[in-house]
Jmol script that loads the backbone (N, CA, C; Angstrom):
load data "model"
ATOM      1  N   UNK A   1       5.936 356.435 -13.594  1.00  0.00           N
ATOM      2  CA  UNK A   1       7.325 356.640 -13.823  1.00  0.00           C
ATOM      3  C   UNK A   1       7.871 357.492 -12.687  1.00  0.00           C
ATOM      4  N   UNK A   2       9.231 357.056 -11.874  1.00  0.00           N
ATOM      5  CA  UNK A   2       9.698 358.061 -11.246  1.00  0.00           C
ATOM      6  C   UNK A   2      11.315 358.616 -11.480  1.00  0.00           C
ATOM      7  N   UNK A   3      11.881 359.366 -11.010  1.00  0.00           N
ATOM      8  CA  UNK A   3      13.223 359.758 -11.756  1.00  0.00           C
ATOM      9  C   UNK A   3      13.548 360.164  -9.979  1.00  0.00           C
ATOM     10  N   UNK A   4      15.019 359.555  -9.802  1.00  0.00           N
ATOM     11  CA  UNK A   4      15.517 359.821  -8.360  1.00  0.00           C
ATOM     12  C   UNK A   4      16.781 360.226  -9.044  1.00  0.00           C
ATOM     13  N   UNK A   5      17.531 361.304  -8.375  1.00  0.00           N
ATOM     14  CA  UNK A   5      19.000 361.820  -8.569  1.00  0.00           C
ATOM     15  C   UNK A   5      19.297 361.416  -7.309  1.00  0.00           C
ATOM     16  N   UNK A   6      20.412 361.347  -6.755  1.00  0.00           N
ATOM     17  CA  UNK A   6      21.810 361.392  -6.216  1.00  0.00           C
ATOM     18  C   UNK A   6      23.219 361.752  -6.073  1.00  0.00           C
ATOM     19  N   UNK A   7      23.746 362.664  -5.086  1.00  0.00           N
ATOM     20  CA  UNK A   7      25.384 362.230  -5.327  1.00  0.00           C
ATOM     21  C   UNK A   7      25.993 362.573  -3.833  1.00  0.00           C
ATOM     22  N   UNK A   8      26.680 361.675  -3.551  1.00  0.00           N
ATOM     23  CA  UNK A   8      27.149 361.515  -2.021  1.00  0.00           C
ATOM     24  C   UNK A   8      28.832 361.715  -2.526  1.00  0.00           C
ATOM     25  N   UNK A   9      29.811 362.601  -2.568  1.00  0.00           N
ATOM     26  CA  UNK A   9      30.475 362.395  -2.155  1.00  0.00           C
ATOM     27  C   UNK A   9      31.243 361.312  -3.373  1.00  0.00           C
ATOM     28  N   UNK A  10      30.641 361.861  -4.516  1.00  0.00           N
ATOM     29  CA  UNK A  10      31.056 360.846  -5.840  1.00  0.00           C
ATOM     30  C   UNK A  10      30.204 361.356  -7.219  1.00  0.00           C
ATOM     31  N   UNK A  11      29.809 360.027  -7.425  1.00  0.00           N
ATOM     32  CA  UNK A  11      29.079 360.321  -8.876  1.00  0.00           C
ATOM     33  C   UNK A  11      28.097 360.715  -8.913  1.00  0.00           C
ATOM     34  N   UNK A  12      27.212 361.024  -9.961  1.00  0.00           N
ATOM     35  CA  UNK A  12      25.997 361.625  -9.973  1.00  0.00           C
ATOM     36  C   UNK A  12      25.320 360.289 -10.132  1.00  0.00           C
ATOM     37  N   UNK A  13      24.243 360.209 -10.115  1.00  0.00           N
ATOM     38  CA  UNK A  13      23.250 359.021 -10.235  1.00  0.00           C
ATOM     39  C   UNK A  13      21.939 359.815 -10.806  1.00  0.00           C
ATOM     40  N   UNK A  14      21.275 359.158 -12.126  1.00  0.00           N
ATOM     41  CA  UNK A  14      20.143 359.751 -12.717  1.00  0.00           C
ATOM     42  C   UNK A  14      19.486 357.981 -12.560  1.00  0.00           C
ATOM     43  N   UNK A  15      18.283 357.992 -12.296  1.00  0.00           N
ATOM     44  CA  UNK A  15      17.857 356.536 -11.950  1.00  0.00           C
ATOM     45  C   UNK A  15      16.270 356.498 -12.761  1.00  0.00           C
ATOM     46  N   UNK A  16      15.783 356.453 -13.530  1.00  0.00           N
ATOM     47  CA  UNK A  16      14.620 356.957 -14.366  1.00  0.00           C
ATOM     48  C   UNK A  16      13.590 355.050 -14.400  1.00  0.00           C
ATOM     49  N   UNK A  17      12.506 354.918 -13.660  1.00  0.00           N
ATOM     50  CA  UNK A  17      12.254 353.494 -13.325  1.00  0.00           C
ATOM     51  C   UNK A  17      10.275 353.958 -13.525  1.00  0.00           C
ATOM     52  N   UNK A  18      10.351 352.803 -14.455  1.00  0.00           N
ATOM     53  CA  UNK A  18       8.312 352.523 -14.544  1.00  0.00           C
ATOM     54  C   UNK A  18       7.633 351.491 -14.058  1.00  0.00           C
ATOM     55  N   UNK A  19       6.512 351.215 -13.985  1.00  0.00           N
ATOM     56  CA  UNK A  19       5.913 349.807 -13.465  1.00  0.00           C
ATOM     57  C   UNK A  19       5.514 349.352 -14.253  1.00  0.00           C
ATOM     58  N   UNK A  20       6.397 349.332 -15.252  1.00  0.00           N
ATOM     59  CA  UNK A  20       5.622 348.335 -16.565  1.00  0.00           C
ATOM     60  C   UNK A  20       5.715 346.894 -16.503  1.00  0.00           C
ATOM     61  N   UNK A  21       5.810 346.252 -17.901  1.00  0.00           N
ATOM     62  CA  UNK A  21       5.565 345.037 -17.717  1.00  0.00           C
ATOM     63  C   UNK A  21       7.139 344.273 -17.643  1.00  0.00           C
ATOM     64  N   UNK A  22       7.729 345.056 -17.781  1.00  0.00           N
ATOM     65  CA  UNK A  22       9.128 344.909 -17.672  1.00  0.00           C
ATOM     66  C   UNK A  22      10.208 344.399 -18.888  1.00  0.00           C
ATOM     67  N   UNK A  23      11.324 344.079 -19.242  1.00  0.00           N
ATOM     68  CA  UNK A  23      12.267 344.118 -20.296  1.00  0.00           C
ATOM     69  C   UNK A  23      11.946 342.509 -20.207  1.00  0.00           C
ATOM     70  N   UNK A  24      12.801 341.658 -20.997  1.00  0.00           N
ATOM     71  CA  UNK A  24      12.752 339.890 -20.873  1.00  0.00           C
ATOM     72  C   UNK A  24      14.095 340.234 -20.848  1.00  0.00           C
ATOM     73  N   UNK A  25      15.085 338.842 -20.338  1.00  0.00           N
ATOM     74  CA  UNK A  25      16.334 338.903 -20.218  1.00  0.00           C
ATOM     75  C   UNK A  25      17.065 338.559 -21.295  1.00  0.00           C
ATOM     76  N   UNK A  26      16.449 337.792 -22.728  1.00  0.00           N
ATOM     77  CA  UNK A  26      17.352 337.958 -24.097  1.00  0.00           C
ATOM     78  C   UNK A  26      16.975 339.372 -24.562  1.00  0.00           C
ATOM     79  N   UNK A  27      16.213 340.103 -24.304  1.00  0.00           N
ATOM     80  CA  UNK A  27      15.983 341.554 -25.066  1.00  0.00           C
ATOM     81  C   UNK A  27      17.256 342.225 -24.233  1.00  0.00           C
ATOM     82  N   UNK A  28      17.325 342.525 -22.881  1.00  0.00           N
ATOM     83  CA  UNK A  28      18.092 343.257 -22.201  1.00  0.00           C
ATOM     84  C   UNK A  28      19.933 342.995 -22.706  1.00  0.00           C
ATOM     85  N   UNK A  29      19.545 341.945 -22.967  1.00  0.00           N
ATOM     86  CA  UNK A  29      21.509 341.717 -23.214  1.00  0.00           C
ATOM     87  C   UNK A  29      21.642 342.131 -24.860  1.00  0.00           C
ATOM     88  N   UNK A  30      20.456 342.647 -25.286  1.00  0.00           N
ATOM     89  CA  UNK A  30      20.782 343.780 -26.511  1.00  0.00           C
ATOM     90  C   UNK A  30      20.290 344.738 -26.654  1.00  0.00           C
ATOM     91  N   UNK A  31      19.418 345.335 -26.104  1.00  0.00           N
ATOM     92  CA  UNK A  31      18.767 346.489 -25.515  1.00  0.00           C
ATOM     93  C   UNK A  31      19.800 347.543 -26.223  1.00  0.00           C
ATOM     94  N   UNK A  32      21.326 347.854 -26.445  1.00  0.00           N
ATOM     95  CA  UNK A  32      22.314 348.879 -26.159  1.00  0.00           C
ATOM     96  C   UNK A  32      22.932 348.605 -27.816  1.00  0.00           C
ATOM     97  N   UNK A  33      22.291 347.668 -28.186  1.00  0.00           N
ATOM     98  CA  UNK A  33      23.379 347.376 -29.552  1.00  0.00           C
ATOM     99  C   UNK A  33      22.145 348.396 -30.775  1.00  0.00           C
ATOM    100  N   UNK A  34      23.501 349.050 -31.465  1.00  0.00           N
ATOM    101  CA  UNK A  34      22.417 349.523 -32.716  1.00  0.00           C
ATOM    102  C   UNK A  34      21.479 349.003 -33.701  1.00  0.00           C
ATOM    103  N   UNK A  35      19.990 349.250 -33.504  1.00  0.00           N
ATOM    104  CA  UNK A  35      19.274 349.222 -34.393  1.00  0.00           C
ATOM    105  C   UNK A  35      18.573 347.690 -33.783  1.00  0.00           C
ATOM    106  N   UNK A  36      18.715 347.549 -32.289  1.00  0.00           N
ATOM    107  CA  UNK A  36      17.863 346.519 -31.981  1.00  0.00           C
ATOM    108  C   UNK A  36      16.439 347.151 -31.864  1.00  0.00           C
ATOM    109  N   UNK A  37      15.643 346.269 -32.100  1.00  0.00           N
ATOM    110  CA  UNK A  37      14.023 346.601 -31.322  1.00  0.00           C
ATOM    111  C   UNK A  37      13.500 345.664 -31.284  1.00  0.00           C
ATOM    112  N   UNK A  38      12.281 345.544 -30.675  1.00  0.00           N
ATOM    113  CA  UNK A  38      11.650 344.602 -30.435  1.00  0.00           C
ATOM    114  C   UNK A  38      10.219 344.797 -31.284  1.00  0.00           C
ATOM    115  N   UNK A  39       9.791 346.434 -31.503  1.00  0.00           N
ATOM    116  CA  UNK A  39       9.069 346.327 -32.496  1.00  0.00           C
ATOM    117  C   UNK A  39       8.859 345.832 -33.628  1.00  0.00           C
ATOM    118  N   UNK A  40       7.838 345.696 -34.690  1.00  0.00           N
ATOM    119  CA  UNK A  40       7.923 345.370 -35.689  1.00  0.00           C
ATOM    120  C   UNK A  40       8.638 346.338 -36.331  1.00  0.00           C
ATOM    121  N   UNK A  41       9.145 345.754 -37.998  1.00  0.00           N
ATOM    122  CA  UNK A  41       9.336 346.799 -38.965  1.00  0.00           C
ATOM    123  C   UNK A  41       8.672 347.923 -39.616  1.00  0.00           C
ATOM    124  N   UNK A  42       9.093 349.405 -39.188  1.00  0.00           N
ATOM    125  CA  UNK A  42       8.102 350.381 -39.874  1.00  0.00           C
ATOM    126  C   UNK A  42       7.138 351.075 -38.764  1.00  0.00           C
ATOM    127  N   UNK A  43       7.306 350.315 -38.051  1.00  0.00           N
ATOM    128  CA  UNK A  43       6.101 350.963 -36.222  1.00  0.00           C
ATOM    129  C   UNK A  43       7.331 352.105 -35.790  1.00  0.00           C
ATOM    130  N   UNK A  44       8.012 352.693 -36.365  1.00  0.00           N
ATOM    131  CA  UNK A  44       8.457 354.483 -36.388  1.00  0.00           C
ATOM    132  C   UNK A  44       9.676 353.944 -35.111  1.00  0.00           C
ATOM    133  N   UNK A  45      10.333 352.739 -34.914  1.00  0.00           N
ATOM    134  CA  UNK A  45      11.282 352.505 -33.899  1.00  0.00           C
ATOM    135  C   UNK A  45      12.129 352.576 -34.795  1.00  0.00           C
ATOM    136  N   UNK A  46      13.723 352.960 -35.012  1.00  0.00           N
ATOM    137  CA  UNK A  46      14.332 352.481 -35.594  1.00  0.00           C
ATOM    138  C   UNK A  46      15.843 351.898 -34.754  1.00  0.00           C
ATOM    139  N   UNK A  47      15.620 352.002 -33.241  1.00  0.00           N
ATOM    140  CA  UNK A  47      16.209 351.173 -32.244  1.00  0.00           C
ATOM    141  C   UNK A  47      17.864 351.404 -32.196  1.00  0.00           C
ATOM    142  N   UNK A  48      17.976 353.159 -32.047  1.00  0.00           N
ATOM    143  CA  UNK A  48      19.327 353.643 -32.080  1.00  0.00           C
ATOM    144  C   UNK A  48      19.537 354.153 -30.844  1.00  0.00           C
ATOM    145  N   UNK A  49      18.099 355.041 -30.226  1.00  0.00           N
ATOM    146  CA  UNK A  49      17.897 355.326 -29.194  1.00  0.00           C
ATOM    147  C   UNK A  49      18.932 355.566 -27.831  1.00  0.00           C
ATOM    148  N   UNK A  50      19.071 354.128 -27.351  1.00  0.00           N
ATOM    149  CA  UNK A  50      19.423 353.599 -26.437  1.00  0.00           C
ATOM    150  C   UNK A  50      21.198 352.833 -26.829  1.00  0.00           C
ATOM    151  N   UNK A  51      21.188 353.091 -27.996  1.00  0.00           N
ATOM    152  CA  UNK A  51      22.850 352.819 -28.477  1.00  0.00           C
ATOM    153  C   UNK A  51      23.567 354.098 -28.130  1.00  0.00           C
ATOM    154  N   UNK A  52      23.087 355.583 -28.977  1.00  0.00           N
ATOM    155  CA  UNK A  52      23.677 356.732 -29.033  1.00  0.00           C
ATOM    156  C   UNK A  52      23.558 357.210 -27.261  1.00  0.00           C
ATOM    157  N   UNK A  53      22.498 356.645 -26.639  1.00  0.00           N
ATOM    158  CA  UNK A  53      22.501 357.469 -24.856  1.00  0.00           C
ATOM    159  C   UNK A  53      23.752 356.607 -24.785  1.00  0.00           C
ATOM    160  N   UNK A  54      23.699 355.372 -24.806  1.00  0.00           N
ATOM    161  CA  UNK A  54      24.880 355.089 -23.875  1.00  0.00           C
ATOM    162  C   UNK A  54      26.291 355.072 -24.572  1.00  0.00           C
ATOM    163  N   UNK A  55      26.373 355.541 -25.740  1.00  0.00           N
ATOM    164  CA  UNK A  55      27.642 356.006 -26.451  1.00  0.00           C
ATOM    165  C   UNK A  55      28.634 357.842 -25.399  1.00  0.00           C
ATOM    166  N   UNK A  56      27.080 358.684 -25.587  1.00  0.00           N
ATOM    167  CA  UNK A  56      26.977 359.680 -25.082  1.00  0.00           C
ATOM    168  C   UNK A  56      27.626 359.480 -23.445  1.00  0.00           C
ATOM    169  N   UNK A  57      26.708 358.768 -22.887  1.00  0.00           N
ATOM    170  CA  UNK A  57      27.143 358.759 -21.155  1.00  0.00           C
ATOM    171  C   UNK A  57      28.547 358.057 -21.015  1.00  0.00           C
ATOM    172  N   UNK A  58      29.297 356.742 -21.833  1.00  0.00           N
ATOM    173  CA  UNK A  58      30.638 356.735 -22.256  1.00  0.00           C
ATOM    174  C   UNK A  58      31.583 357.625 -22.449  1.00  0.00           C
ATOM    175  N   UNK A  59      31.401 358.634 -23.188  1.00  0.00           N
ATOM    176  CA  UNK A  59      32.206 359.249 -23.739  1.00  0.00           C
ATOM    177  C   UNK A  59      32.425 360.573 -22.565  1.00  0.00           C
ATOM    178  N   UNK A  60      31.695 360.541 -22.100  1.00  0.00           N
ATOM    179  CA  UNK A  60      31.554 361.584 -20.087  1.00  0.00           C
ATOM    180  C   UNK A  60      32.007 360.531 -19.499  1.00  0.00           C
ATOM    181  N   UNK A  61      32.979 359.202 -19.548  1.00  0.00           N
ATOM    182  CA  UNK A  61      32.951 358.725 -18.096  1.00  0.00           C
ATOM    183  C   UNK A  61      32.248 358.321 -17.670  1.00  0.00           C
ATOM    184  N   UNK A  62      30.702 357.513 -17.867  1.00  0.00           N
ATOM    185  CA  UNK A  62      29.717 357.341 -17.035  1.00  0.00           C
ATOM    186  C   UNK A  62      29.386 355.660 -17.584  1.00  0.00           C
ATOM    187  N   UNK A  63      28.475 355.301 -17.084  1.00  0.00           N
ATOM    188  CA  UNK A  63      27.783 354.328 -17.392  1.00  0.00           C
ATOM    189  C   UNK A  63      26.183 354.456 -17.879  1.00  0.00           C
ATOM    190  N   UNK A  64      25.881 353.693 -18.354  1.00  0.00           N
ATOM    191  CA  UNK A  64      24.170 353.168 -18.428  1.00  0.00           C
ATOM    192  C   UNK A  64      24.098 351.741 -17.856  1.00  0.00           C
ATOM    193  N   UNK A  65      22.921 351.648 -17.050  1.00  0.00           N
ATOM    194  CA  UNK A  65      22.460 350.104 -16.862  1.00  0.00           C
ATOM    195  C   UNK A  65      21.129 350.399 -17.186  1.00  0.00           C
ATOM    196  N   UNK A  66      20.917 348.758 -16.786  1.00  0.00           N
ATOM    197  CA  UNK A  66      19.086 348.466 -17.028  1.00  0.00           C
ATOM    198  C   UNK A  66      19.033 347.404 -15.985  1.00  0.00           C
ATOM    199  N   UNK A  67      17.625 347.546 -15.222  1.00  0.00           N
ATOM    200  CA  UNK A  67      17.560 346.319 -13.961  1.00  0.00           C
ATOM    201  C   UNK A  67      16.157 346.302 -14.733  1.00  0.00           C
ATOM    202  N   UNK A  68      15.627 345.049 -14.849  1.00  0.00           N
ATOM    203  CA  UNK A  68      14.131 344.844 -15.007  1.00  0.00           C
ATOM    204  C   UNK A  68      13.942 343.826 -14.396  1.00  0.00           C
ATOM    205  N   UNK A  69      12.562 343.377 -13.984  1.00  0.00           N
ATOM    206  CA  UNK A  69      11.668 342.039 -13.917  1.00  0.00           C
ATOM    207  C   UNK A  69      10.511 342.070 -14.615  1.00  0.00           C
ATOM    208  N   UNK A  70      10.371 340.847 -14.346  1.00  0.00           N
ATOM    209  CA  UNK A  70       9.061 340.798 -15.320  1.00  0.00           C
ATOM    210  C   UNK A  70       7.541 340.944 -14.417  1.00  0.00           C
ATOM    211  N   UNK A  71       6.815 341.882 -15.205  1.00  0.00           N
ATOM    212  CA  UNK A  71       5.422 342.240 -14.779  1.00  0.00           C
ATOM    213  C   UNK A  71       6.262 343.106 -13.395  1.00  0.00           C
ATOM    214  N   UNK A  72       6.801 343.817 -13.028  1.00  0.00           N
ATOM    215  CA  UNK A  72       7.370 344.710 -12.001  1.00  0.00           C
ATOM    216  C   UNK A  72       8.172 346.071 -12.806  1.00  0.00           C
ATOM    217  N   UNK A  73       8.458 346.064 -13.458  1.00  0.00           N
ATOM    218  CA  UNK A  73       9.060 346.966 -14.266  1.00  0.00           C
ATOM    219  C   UNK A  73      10.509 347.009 -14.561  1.00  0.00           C
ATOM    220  N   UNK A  74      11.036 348.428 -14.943  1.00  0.00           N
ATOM    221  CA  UNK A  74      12.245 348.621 -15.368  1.00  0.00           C
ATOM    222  C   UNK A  74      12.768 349.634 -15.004  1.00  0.00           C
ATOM    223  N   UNK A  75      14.094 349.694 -14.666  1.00  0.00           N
ATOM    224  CA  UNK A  75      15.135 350.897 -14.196  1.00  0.00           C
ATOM    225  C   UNK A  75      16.161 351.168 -15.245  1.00  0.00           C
ATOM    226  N   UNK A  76      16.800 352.146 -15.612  1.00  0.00           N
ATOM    227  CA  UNK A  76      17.536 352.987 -16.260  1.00  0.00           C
ATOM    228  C   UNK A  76      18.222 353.965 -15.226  1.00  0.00           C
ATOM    229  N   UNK A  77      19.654 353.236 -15.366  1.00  0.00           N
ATOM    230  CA  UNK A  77      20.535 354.191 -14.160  1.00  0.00           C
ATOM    231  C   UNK A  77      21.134 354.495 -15.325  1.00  0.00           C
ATOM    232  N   UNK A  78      21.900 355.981 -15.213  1.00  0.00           N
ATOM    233  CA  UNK A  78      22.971 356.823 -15.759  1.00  0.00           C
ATOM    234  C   UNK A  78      24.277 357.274 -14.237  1.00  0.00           C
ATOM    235  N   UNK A  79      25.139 356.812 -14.304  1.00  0.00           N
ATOM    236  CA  UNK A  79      26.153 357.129 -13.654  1.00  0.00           C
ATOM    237  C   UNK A  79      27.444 357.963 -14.053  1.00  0.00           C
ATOM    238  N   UNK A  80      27.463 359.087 -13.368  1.00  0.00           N
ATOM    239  CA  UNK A  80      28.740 360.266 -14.156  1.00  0.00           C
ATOM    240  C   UNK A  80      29.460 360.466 -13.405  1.00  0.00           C
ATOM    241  N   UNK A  81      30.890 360.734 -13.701  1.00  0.00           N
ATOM    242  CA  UNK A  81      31.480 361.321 -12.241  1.00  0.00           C
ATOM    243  C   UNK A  81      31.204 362.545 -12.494  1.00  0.00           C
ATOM    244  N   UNK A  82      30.925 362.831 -10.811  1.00  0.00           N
ATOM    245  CA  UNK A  82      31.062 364.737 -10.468  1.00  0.00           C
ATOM    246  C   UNK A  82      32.284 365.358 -10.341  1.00  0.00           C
ATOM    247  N   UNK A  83      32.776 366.135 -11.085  1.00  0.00           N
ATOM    248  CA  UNK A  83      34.187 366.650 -11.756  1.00  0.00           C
ATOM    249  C   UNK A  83      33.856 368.214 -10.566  1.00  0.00           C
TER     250      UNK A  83
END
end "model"
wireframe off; spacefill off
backbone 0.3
color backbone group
């Protein structure tokens, strides 16, 4: 896992990226909605997680993304403006 910051002259950039096996592209286009998972039922996910971060980084002005591939991994950008 590595975590890169940034800010040039703008926003902040939090960039948080693993070498896993990576997201699939029908999971990613719900990845953000409440109470998705991909786990089973009861395996202690209850898949709010990633709804309430990017409610949170909204409500600052910011964004969340997700870049994945498959078997290469996954990225998690947070974008804020610097006030």
């Amino acid at each position: 896992m590595t975590v890169r910051t940034s800010r040039r002259d703008g926003p902040v950039e939090i960039a948080v990226a693993d070498n896993g096996v990576g997201i699939s592209e029908a999971a990613r286009g719900r990845l953000f909605e409440p109470f998705f998972t991909t786990k089973p039922t009861g395996r202690g996910n209850v898949g709010l997680g990633l709804s309430l971060s990017r409610d949170v980084v909204h409500g600052q002005g910011g964004t969340l993304e997700v870049a994945s591939r498959d078997r290469e991994g996954t990225t998690f950008t947070v974008v804020l403006p610097a006030e």
